[in-house]
Backbone as a printed PyTorch tensor [residue, N CA C, xyz], in Angstrom:
tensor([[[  47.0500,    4.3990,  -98.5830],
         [  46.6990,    3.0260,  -98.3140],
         [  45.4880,    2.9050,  -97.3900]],

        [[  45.5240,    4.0710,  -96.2950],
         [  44.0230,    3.6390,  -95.5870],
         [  42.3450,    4.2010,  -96.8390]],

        [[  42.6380,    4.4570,  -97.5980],
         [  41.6620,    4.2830,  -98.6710],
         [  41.3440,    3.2240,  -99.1660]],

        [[  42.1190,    2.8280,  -99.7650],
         [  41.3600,    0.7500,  -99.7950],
         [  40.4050,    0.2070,  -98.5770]],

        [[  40.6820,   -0.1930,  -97.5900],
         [  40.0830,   -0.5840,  -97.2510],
         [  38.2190,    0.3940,  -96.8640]],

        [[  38.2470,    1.7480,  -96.8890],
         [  37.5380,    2.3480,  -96.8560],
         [  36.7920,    2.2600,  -98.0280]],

        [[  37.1680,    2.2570,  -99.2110],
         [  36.6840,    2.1780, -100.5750],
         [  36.3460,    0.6340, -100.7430]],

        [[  36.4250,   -0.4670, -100.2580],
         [  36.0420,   -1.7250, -100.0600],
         [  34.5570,   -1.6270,  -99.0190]],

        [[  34.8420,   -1.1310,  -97.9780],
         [  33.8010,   -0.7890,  -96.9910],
         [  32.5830,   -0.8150,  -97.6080]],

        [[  32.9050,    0.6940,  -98.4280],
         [  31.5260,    1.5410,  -99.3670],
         [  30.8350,    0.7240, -100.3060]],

        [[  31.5980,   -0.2410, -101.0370],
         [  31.6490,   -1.1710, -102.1860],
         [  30.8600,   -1.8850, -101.3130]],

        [[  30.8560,   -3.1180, -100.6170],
         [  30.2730,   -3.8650,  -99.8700],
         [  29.1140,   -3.6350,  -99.1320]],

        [[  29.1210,   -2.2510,  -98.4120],
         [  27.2330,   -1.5330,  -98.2100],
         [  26.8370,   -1.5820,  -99.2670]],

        [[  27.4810,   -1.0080, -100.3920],
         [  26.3230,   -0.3440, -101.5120],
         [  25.4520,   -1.7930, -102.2430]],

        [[  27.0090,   -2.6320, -102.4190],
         [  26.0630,   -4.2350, -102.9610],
         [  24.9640,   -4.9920, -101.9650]],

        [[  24.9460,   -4.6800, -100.3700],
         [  24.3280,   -4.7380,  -99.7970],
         [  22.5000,   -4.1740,  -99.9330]],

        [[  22.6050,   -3.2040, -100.0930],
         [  21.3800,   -2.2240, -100.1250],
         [  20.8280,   -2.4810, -101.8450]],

        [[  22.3240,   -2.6020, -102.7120],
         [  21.4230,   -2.7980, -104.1010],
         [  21.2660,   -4.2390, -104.5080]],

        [[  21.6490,   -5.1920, -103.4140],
         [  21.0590,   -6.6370, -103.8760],
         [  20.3730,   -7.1310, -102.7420]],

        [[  19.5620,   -6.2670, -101.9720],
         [  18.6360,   -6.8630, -100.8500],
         [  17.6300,   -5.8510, -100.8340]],

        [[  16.5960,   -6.1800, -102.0960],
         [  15.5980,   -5.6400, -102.1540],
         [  14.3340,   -6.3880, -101.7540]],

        [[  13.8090,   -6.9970, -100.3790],
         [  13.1200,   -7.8090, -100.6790],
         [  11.6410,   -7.6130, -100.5100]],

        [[  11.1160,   -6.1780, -100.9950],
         [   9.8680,   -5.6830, -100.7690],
         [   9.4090,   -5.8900, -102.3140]],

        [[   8.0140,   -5.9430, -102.4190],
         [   7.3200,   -5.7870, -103.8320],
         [   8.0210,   -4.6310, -104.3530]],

        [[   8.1510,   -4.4350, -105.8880],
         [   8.0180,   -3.3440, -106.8190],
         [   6.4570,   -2.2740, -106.1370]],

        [[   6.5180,   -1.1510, -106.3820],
         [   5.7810,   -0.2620, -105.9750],
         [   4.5290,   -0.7290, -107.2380]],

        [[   3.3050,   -0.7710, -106.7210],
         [   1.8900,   -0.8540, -107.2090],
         [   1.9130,   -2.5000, -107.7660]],

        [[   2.7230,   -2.8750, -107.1060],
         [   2.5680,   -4.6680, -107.5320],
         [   2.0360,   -5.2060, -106.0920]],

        [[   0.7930,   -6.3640, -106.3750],
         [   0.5270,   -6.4850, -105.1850],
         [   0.8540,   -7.9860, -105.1420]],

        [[   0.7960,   -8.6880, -103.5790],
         [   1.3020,   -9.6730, -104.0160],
         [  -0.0420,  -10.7750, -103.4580]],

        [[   0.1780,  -12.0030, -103.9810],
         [  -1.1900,  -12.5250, -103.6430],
         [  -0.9100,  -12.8580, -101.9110]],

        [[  -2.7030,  -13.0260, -101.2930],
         [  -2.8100,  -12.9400,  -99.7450],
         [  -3.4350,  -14.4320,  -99.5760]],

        [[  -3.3420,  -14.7900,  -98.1860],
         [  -4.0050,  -15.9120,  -97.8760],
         [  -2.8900,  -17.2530,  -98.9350]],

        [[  -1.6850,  -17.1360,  -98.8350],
         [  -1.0440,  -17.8440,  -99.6090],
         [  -0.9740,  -19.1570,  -98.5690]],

        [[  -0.7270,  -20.4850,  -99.3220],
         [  -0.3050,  -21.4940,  -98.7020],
         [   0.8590,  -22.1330,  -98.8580]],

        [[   1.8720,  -21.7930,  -98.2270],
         [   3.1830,  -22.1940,  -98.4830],
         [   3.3240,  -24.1570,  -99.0710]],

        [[   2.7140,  -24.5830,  -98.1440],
         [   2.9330,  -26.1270,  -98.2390],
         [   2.5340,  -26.6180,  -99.2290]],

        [[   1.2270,  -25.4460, -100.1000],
         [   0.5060,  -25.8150, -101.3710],
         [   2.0930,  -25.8280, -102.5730]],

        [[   2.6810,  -24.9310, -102.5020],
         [   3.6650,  -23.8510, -103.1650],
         [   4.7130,  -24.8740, -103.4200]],

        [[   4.9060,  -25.6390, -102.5730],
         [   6.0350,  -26.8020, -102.3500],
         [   6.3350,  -27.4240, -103.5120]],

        [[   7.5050,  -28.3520, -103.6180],
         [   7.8140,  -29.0100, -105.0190],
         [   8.1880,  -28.7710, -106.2910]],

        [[   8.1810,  -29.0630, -107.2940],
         [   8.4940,  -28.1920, -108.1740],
         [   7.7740,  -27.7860, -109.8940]],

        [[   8.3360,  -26.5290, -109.9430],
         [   7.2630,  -25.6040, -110.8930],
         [   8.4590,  -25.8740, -112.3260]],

        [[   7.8030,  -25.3450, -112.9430],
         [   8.4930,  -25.2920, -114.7050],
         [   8.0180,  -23.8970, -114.9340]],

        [[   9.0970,  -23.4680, -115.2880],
         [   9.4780,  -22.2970, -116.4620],
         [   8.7690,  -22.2180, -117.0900]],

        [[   7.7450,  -21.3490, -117.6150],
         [   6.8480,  -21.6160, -119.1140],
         [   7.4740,  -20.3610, -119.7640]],

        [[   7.7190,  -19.0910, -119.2690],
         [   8.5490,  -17.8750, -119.8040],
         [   8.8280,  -17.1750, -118.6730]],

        [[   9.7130,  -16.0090, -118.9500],
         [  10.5820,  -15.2360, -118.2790],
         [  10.9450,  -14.1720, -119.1050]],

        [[  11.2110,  -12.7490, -118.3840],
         [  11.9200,  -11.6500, -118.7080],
         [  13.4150,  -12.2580, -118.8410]],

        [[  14.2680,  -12.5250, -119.8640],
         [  15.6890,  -13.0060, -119.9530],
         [  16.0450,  -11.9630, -118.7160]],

        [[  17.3040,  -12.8000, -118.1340],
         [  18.4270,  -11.4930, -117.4890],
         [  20.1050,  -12.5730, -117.2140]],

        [[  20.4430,  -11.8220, -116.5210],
         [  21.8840,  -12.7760, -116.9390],
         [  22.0380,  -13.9850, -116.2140]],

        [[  21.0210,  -13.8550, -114.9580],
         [  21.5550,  -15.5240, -114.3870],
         [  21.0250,  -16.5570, -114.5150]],

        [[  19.9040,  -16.4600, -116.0730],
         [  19.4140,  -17.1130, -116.1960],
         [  19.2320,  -17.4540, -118.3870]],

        [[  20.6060,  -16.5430, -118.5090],
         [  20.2890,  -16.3630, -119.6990],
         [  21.1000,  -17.6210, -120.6480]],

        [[  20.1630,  -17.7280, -121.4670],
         [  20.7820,  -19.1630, -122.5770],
         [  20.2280,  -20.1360, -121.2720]],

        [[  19.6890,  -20.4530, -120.3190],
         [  19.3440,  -22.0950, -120.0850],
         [  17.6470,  -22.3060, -120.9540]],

        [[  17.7490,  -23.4220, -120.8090],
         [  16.6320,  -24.0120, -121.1290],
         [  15.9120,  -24.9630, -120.5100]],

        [[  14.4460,  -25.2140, -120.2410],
         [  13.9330,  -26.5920, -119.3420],
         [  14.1680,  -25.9550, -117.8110]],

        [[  13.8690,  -24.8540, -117.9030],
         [  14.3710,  -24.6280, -116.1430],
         [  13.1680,  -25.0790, -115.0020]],

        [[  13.5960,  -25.3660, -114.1420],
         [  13.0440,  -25.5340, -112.9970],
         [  13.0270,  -25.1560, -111.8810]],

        [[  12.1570,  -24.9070, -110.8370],
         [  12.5540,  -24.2180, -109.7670],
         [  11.9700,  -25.3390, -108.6320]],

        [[  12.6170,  -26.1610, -107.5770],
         [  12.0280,  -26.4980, -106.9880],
         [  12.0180,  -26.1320, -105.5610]],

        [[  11.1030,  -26.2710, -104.4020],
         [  10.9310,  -25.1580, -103.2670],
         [  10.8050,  -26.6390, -102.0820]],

        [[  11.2780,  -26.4530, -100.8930],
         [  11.0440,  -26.9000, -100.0610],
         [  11.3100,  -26.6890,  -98.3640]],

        [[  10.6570,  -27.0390,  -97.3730],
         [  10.7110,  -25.9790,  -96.1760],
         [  12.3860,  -26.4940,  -96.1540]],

        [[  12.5430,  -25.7470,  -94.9460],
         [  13.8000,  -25.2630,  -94.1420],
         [  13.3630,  -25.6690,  -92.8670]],

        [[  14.0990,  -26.3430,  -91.8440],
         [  13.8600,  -26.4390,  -90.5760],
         [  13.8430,  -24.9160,  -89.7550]],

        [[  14.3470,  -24.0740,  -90.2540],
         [  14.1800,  -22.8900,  -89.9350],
         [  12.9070,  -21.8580,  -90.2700]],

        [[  12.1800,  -22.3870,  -90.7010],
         [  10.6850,  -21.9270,  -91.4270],
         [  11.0870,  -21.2390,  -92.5340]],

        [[  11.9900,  -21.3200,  -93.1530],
         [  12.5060,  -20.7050,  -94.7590],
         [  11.7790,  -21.9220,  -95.3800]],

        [[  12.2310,  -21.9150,  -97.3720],
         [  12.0580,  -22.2970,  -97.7430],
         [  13.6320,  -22.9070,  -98.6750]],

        [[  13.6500,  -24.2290,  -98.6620],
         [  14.9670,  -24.6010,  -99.5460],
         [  14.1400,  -24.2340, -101.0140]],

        [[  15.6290,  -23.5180, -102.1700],
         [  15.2550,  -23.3100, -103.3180],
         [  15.9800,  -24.1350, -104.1170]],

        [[  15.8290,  -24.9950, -105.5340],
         [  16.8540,  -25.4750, -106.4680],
         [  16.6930,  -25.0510, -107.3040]],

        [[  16.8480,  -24.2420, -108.4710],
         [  16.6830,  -23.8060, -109.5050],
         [  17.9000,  -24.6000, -110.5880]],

        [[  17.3450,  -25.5580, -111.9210],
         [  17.7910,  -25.7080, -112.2130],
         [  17.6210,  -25.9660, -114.2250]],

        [[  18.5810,  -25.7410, -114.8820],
         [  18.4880,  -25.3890, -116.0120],
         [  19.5430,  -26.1060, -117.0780]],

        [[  18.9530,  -26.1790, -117.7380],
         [  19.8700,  -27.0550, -119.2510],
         [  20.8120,  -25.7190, -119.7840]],

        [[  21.7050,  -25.5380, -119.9630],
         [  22.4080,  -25.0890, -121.2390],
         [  23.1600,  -25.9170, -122.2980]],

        [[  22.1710,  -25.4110, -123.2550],
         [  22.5490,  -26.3060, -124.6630],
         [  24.1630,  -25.9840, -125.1540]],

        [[  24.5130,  -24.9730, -124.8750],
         [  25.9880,  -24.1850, -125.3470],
         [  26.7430,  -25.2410, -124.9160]],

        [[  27.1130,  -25.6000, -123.5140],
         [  27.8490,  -26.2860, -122.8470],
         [  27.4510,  -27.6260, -122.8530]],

        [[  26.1180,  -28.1660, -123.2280],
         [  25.7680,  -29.4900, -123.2930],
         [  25.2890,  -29.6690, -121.7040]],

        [[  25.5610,  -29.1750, -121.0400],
         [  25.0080,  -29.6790, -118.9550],
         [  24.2530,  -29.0530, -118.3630]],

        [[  23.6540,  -29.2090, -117.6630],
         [  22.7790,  -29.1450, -116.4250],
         [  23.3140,  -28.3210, -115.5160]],

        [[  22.9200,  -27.0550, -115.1290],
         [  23.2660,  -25.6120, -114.2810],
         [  22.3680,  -26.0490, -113.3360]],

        [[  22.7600,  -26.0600, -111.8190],
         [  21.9570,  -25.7500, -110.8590],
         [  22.6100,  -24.6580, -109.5080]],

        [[  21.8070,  -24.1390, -108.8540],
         [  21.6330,  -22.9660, -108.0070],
         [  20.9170,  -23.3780, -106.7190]],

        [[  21.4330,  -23.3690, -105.7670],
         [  20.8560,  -23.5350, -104.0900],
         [  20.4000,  -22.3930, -103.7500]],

        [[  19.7740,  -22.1830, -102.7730],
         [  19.4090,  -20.7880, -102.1500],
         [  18.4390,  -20.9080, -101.3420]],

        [[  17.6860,  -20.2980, -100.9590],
         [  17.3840,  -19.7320,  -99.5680],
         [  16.1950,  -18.7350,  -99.6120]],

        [[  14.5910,  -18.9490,  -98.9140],
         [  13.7050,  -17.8180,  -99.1460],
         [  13.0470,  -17.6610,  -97.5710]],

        [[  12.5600,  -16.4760,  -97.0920],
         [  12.1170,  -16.6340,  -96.2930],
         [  11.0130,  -15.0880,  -96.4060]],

        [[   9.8820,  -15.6490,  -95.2360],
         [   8.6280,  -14.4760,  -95.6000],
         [   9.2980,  -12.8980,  -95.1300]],

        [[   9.1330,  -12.2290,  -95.7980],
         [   8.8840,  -11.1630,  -95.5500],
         [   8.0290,  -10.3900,  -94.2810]],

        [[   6.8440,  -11.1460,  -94.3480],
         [   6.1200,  -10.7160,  -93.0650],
         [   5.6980,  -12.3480,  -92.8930]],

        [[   4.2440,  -12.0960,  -92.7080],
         [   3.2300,  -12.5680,  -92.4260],
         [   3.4170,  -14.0740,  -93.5630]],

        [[   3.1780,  -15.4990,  -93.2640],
         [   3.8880,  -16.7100,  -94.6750],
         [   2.3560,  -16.8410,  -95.3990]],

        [[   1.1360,  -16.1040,  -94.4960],
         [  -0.0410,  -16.0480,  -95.6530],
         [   0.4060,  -14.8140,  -96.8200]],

        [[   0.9340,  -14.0310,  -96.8080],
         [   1.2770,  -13.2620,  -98.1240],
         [   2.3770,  -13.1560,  -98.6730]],

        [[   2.1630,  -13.9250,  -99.9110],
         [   3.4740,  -14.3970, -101.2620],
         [   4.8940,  -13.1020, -100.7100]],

        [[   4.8530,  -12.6760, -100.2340],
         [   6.2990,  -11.5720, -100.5400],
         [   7.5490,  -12.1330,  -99.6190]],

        [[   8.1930,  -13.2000, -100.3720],
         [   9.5890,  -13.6290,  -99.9940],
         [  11.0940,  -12.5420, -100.5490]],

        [[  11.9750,  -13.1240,  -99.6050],
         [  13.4490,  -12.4880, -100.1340],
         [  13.6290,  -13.9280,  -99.9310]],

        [[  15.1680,  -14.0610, -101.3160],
         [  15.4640,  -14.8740, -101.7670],
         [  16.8640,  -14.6970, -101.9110]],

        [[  18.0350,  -15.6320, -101.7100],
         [  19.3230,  -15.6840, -101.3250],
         [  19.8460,  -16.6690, -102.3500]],

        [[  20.9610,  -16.5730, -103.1140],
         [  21.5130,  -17.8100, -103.7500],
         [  23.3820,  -17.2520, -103.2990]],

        [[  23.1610,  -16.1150, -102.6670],
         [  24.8400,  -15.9480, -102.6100],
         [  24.8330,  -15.1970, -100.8250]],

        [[  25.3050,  -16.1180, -100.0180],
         [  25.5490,  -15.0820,  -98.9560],
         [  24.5460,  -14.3530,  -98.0080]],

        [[  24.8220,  -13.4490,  -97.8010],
         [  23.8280,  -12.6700,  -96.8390],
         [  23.1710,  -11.5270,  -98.5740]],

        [[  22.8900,  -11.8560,  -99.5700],
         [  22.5780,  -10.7390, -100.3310],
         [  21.2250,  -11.4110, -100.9350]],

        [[  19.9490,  -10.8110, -100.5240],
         [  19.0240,  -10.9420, -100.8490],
         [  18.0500,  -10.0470, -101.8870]],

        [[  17.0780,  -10.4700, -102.3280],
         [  16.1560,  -10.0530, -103.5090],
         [  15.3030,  -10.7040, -103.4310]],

        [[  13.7610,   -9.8580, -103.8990],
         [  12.7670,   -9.8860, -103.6940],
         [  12.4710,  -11.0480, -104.7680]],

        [[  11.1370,  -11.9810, -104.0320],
         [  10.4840,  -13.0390, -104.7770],
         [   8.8350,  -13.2330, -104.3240]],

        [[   8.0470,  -12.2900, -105.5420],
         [   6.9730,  -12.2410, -105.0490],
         [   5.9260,  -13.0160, -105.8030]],

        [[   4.9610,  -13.5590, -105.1480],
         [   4.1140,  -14.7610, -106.5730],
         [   2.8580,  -13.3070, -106.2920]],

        [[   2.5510,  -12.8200, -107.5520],
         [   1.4480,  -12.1810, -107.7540],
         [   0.1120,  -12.5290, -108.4610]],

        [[   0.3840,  -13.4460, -108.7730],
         [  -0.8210,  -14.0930, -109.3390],
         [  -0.7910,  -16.0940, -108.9430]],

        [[  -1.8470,  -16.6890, -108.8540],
         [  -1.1890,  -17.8560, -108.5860],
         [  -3.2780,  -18.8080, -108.3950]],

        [[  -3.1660,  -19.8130, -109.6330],
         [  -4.4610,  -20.0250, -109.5670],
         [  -5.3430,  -21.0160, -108.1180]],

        [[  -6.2230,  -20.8080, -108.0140],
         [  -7.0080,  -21.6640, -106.6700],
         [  -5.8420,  -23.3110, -106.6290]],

        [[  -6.2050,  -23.7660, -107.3970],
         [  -5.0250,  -25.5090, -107.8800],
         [  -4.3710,  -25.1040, -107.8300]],

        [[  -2.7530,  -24.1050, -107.4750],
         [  -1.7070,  -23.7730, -107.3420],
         [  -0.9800,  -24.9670, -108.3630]],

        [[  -1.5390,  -24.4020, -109.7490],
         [  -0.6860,  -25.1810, -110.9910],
         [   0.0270,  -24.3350, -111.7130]],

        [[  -0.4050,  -22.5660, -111.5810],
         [  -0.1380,  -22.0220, -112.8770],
         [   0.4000,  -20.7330, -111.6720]],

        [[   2.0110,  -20.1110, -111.7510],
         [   1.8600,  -19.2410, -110.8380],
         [   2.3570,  -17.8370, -111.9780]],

        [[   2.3960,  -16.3660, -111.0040],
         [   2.7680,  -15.2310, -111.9390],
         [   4.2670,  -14.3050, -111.0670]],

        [[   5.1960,  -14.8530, -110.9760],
         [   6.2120,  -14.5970, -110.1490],
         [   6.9730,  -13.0810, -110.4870]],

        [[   7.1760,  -11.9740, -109.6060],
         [   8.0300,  -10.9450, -110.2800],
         [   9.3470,  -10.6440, -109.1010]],

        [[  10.7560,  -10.4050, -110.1560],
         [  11.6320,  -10.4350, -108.6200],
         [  11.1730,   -8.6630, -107.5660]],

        [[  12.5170,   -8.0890, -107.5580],
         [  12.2880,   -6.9790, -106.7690],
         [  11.7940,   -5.3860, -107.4700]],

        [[  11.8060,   -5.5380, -109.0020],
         [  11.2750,   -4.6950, -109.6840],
         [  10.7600,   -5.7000, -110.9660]],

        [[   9.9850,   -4.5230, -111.9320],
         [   9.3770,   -5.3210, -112.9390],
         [  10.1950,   -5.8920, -113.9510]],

        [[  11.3600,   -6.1120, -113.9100],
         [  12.6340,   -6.2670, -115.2350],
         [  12.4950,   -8.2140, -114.4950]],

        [[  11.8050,   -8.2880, -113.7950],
         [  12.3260,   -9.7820, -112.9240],
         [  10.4130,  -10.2800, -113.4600]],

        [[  10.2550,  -11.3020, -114.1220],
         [   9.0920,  -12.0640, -114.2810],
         [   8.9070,  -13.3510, -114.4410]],

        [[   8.2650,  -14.5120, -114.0190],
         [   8.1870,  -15.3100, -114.6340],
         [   6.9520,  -16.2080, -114.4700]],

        [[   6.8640,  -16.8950, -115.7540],
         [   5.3950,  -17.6380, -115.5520],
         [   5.5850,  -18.9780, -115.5350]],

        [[   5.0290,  -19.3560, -114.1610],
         [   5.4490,  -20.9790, -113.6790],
         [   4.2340,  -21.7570, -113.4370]],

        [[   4.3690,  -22.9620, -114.0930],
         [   3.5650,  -24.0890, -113.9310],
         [   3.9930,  -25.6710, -113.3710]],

        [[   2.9970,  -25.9370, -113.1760],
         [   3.3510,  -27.4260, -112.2730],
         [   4.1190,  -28.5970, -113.5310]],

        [[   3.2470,  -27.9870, -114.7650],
         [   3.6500,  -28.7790, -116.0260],
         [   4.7340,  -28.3790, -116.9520]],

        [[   5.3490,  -29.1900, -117.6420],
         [   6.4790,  -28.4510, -118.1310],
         [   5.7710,  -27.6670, -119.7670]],

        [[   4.2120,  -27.6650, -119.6800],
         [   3.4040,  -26.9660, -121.0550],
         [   2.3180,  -26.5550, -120.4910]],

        [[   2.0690,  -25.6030, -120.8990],
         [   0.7980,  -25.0320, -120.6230],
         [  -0.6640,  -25.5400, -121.6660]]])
């Protein structure tokens, strides 16, 4: 019996360390001289690498706004046609270093974070190039819901 709770222990670091990645993917750079306040409001989905917490919605949205804590509030929210309703997600971003360079960690559960980096993102902050903590995480966001 004193194995359970030891084997819970291990379980709980390991989801720790493998869902709080919040550094770039290696040779991804992330954009510098960023302006958070530009960044604000909300972006549209134009595509994405599918993955599961985001798989089958449609019309998604992500919208961003500060935190009295110098984070950023996140809403991410999405149609699924299967179910007929509207999926939404709260969460939580804050800089990594320095809030002039894009490299956030990002929270929707708890203390378990993952990387949210904008690597591309045009002068008009209309059209951005987002990747999570490795390259399996992408997405291409615009101010418009069409490119």
């Amino acid at each position: 019996m004193r194995l359970l709770p030891l084997v819970a222990a291990a379980t709980a670091a390991f989801l720790v360390v493998a869902c709080s990645s919040p550094t770039p993917p290696r040779g991804v750079t992330v954009v510098n001289n960023f302006d958070a306040k530009r960044y604000l409001g909300t972006w549209y989905e134009i595509a994405r690498f599918d993955h599961r917490f985001e798989r089958g919605l449609e019309k998604v949205t992500a919208t961003y706004s500060l935190r009295d804590d110098g984070g950023l509030n996140v809403i991410n929210k999405g149609y699924n046609p299967d179910r007929e309703m509207w999926q939404q997600s709260e969460g939580k971003a804050y800089f990594t270093g320095a809030p002039t360079r894009a490299a956030l960690k990002v929270s929707f559960f708890g203390p378990f974070y993952g990387g949210y980096n904008v690597i591309a993102l045009d002068r008009e902050y209309r059209h951005a190039l987002v990747c999570g903590p490795d390259r399996d995480y992408l997405w291409i966001l615009s101010r418009t819901p069409t490119i």
